[in-house]
C-alpha positions in Angstrom: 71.2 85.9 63.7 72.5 88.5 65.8 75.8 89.2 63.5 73.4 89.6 60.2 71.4 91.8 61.9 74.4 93.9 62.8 75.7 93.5 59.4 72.7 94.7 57.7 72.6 97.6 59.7 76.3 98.5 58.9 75.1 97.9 55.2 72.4 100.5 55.8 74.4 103.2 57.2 77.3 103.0 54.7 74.8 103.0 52.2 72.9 105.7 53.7 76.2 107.7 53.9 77.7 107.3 50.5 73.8 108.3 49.1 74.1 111.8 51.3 77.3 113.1 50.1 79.4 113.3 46.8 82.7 115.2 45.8 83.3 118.0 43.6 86.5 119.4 43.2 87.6 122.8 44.9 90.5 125.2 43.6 90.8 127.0 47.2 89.8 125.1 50.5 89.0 127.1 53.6 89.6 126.0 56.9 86.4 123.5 58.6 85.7 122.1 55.2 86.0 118.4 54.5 88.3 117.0 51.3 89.6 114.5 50.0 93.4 114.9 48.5 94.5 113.0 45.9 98.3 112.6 45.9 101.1 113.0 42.9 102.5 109.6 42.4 105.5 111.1 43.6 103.8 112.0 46.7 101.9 108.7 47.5 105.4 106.7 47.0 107.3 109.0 49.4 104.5 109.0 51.8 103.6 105.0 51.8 107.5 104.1 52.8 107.2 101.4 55.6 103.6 101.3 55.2 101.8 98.5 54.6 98.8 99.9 52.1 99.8 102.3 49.7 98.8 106.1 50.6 97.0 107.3 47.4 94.3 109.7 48.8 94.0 111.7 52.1 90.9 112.4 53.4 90.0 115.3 56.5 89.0 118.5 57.9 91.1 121.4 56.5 93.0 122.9 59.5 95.1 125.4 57.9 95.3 126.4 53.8 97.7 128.9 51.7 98.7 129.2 48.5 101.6 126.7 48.9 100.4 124.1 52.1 97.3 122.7 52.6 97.0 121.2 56.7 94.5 118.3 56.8 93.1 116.6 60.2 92.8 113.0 59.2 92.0 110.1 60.8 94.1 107.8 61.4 92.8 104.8 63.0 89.7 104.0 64.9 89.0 100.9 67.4 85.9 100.2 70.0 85.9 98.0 72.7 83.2 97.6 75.5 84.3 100.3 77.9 85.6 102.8 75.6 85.9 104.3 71.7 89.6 105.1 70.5 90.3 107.5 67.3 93.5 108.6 67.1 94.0 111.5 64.1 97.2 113.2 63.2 97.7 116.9 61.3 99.2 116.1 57.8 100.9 119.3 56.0 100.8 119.2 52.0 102.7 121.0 49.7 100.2 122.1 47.1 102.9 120.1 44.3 101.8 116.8 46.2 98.5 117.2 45.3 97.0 115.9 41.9 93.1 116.7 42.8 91.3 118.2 45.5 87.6 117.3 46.0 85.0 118.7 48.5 82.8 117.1 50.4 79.2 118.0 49.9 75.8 117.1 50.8 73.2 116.2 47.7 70.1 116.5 47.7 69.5 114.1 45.0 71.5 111.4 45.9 69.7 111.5 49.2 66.4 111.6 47.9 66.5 108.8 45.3 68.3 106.7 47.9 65.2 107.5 50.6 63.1 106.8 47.7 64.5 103.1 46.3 64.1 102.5 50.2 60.5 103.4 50.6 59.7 101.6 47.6 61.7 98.3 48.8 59.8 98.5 52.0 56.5 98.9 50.7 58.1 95.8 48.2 58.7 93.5 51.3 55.3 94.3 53.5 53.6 93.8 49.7 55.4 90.6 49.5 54.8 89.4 53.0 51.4 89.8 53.4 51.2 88.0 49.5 52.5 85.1 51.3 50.8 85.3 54.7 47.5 86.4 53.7 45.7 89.5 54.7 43.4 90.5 57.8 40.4 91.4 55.8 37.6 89.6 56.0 36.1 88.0 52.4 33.5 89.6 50.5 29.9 88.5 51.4 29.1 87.4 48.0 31.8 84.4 48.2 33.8 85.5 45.9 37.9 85.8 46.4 39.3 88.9 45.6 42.8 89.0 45.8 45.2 91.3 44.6 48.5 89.7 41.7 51.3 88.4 43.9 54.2 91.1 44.1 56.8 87.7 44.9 55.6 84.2 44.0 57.7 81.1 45.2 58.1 80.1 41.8 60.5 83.4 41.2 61.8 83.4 44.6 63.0 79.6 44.0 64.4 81.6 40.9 66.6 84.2 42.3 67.7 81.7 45.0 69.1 79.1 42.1 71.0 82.5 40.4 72.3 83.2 43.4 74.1 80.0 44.2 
């Protein structure tokens, strides 16, 4: 239980993350700004010798930019254990001939807003749906009468969604 919980957490905050920011590309980077580089095919083959995953893209904080070398801070690998977080980042120099694209990262506003909105609207969705199935805290008209509101989730297309998904 504990390990879904996590998951779904994870889940969240990637989510939450790639909602926040988008790329656009950038002709002249400034030093502080985060990119993402995408290499020449030239590039990515030189650069991936002895490695085991290709490198195809780097992604970083601009240290240093001219018209001919771009210096990125990237990371490189990251590992936690109980007593103590490792990153470990290295300082990359591109020629400005490696480099097919060059993207920005930058916050939008309407990424993050329809993402905060689809999860206001799930939320309301699941307290809607629970208290369909466990019943409400109101007490019943005096007149005997049942109001309830439509079900939001019935069994019937619960039992639904759970057949598609196997």
């Amino acid at each position: 239980m504990r390990r879904a919980a996590s998951a779904a957490v994870m889940l969240c905050a990637v989510a939450l993350g790639a909602a926040c920011y988008s790329y656009r590309p950038v002709q002249s980077p400034s030093p502080g700004m985060d990119v993402r580089a995408r290499l020449t095919a030239d590039a990515a083959v030189r650069r991936s010798q002895g490695l085991d995953d290709p490198v195809v893209r780097l992604e970083g904080m601009v240290v240093e930019s001219t018209a001919s070398l771009l210096t990125l801070d990237v990371l490189i690998a990251r590992t936690s254990s109980a007593f103590q977080d490792v990153v470990i980042r290295d300082t990359v120099r591109l020629e400005m001939g490696e480099i097919q694209s060059l993207q920005a990262r930058r916050f939008s506003p309407a990424r993050t807003t329809l993402f905060v909105a689809g999860i206001g609207v799930a939320a309301f969705g699941v307290v809607r749906g629970i208290d369909q199935i466990v019943g409400g805290t109101d007490d019943p008209p005096d007149d005997g009468t049942p109001t309830s509101p439509p079900p939001l989730v019935s069994w019937r297309s619960f039992r639904m969604l759970l057949a598609l998904l196997r």
